[in-house]
C-alpha positions in Angstrom: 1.9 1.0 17.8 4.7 -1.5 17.3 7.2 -0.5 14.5 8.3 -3.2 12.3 11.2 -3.7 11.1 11.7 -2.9 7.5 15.1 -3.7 7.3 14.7 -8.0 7.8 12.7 -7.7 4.6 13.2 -10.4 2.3 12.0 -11.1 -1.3 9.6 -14.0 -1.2 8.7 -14.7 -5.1 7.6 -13.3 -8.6 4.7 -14.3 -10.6 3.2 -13.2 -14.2 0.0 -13.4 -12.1 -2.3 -14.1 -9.2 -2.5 -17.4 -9.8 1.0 -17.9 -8.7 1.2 -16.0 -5.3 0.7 -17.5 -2.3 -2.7 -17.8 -0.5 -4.1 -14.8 -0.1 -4.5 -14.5 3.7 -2.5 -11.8 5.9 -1.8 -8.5 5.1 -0.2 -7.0 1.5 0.9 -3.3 0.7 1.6 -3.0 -3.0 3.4 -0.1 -4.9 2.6 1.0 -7.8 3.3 3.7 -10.2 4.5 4.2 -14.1 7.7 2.5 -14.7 9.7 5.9 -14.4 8.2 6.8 -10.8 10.6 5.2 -8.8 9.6 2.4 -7.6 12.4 0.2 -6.6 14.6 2.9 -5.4 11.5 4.0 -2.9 11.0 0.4 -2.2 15.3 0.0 -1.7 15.4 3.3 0.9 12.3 1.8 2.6 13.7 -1.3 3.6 17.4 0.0 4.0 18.5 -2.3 1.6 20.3 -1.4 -2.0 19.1 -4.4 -4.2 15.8 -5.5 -2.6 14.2 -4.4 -5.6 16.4 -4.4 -8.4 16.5 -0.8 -9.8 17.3 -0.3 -13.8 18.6 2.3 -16.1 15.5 1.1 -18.3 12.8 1.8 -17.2 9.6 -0.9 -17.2 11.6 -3.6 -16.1 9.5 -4.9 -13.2 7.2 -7.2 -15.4 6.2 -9.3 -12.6 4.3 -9.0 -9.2 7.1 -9.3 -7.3 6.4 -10.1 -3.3 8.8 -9.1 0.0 8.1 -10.3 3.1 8.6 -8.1 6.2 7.3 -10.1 9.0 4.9 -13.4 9.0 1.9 -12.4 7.2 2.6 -9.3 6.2 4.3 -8.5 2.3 5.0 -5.5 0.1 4.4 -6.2 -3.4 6.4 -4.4 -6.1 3.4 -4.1 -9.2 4.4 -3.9 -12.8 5.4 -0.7 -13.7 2.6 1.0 -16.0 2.7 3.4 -18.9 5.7 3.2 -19.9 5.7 3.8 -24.1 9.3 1.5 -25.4 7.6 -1.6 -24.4 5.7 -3.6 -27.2 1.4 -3.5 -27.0 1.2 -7.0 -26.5 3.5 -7.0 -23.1 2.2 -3.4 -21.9 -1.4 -5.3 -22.0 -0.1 -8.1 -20.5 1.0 -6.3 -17.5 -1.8 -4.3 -17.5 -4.0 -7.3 -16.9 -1.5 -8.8 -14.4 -1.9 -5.6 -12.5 -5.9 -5.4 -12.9 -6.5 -8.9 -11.8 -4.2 -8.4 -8.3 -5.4 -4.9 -7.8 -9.6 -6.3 -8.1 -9.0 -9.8 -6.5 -6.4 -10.3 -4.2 -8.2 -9.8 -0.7 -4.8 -9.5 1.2 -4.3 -5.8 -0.6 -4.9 -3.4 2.1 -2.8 -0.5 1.3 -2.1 0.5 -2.0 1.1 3.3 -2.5 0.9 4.9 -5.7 4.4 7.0 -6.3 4.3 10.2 -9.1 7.5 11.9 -9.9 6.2 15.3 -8.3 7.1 17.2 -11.7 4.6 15.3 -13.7 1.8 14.3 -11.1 -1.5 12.8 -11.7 -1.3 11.2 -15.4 -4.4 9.6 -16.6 -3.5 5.8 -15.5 -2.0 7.1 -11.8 -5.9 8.6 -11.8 -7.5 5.2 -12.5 -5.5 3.7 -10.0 -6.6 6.0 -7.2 -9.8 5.8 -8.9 -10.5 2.0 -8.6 -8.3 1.9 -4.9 -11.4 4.5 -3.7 -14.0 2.3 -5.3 -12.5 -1.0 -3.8 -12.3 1.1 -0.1 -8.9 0.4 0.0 -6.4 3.3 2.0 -4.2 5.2 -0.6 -1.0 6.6 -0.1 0.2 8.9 -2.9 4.3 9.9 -3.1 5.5 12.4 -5.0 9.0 11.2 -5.7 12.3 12.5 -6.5 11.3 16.0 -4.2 15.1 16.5 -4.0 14.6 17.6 -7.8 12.6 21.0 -7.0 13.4 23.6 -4.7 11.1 23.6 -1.5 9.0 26.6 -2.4 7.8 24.8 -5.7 8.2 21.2 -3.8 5.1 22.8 -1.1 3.5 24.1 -4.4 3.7 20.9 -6.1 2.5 19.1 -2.6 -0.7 21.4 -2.1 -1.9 21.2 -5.5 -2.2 17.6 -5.7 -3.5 17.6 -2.1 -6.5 19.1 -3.4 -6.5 17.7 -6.5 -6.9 14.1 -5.0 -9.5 15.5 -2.8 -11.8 14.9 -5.4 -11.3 11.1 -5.4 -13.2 11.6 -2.1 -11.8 8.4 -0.5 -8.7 7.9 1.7 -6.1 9.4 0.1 -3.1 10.5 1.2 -0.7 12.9 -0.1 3.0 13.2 0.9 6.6 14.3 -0.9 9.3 11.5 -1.1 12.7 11.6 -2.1 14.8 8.2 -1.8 18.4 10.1 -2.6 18.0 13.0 -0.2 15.3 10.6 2.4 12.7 12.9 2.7 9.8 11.2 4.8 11.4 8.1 4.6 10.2 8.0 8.3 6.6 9.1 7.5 6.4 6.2 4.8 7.4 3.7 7.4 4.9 5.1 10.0 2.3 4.5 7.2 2.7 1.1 6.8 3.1 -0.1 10.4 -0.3 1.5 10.8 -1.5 -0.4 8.1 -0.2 -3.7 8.9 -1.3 -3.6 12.7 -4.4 -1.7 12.4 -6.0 -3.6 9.5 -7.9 -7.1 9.6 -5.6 -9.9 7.9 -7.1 -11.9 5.1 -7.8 -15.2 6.3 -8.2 -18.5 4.4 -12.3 -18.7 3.3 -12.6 -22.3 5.2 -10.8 -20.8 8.3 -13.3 -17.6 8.7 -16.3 -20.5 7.7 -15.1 -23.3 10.7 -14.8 -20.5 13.2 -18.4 -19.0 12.5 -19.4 -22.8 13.3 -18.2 -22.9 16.5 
């Protein structure tokens, strides 16, 4: 399987919503995960660059989907962080809507990563997220971030326990510990996603698939 590579990412755009990406053929991987997960420091050590994703002291600042472009065709997208509580209703629904619309309607999404901090795993939106991914047949990778912040005994604890947890989602979910300061599985991650965007059918434009089942 041909490894891509992650470090030629380059941020494409951001848009409030779907209606302002680009067409919605090839392949996308989106992250997700509540605004203190993260995100942009998994997405940073991923792609070996520091400020790919802009990390924050405050959390809940990604308020757009925001869309990187590792090769032709094939994009990460960095969601809109989700329950995070110092954010006013309006803009927390907002977002959540955003996030709804991509997640139910964007055919590129083939891989969705869903990142936990590891010490408070499986909160009630990270469980509808997994939830909808598994209705929508679409391949989940859960992260347990910041695994540098246990010690291994209760990291493997941590790890097994929402390994069987999630096995009640009964879809394809997949459970792994992350940690971008100390780069645990930073390798694993990567493997993930190559095997996503070369094993999965790109999205094509509607009229394309239509003209070539005329032929």
């Amino acid at each position: 399987m041909p490894e891509l590579n992650y470090h030629v990412t380059r941020f494409i755009l951001s848009a409030p919503d779907i209606r302002h990406l680009p067409s919605d053929t090839g392949i996308e991987v989106a992250f997700a995960g509540r605004s203190n997960a993260g995100k942009s420091s998994a997405l940073n050590t991923l792609t070996n660059q520091k400020s790919l994703a802009r990390t924050s002291k405050t959390p809940g600042r990604t308020q757009l989907i925001n869309l990187f472009e590792v090769s032709e065709g094939k994009r990460l997208v960095d969601l809109p962080g989700y329950g995070y509580a110092e954010v006013p209703e309006q803009m927390k629904l907002k977002w959540q809507r955003a996030l709804g619309e991509y997640l139910q309607k964007r055919q590129a999404l083939k891989g969705l990563v869903i990142l936990m901090d590891i010490r408070h795993p499986l909160k009630d939106l990270d469980q509808q997220m997994i939830q909808w991914a598994v209705e929508s047949n679409i391949e989940v990778l859960l992260l347990l971030t910041k695994a540098d912040k246990l010690a291994s005994g209760a990291r493997k604890a941590q790890l097994n326990a929402v390994r069987e947890a999630s096995a009640a989602f009964m879809g394809d979910v997949q459970v792994e510990m992350f940690s971008s300061l100390k780069k645990i599985n930073v390798d694993k991650v990567r493997h993930k996603l190559d095997s996503w965007f070369n094993e999965l059918e790109p999205a094509r434009e509607e009229e394309d698939a239509e003209s070539d089942s005329e032929e």
